[in-house]
C-alpha positions in Angstrom: -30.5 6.3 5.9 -30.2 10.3 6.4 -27.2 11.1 8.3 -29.3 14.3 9.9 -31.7 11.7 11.6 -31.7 12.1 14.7 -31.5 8.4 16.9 -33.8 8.5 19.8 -34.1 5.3 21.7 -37.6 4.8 23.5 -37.2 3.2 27.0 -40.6 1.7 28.1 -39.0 0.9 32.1 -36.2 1.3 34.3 -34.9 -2.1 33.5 -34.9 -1.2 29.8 -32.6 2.0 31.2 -30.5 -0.1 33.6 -30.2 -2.3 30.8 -28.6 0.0 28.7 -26.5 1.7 30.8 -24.8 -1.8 31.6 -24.4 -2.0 27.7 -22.6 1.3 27.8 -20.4 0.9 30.8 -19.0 -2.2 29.2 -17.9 -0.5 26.0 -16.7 2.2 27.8 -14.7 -0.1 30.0 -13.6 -2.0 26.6 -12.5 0.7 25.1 -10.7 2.7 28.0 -8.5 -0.3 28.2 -7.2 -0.4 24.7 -6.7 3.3 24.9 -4.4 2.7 28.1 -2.7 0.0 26.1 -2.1 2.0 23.1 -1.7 5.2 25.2 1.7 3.1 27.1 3.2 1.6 24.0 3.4 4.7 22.6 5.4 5.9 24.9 7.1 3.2 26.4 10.8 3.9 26.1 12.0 1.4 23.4 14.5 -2.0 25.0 18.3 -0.8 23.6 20.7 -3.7 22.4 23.9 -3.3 23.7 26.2 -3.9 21.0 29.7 -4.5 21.2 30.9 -1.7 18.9 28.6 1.0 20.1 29.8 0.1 23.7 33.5 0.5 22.5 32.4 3.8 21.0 30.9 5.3 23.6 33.7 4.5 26.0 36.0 6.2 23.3 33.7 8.8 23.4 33.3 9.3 26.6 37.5 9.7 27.1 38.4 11.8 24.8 35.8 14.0 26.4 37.0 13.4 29.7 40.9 14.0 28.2 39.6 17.4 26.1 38.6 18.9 29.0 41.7 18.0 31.4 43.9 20.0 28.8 41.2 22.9 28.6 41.6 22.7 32.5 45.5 23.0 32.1 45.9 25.2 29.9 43.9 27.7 31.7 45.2 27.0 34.6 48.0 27.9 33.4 47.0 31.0 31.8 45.7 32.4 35.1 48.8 31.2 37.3 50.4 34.6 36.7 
């Protein structure tokens, strides 16, 4: 078969029409719902497992962050005092 062809469907009613256009609104239908269900799986944010160690990290983390920038805060504090 030539890929150039051209595929014409001939319609002999408006049932035959109707007809078709039921056809097509169902794949349509089909495939806008897998799109939607690939579409939200892509970018569904991914379940995190809380581990114990990471936890701990993140705490240590987070203090020595918290501890970094109270001595920032006092030392130019006291820089400024004068």
């Amino acid at each position: 078969m030539d890929k150039t062809q051209n595929h014409q469907q001939h319609f002999h009613s408006l049932d035959d029409i109707a007809a078709r256009r039921e056809v097509l609104l169902k794949g349509m239908n089909k495939d806008q719902k897998e799109i939607g269900l690939l579409w939200n799986a892509m970018f569904k944010p991914e379940k995190k497992t809380r581990q114990k160690g990471f936890t701990l990290s993140s705490v240590l983390s987070s203090s020595v962050g918290i501890i970094d920038g109270a001595l920032f805060a006092w030392k130019i504090y006291r820089k400024f005092k004068r």
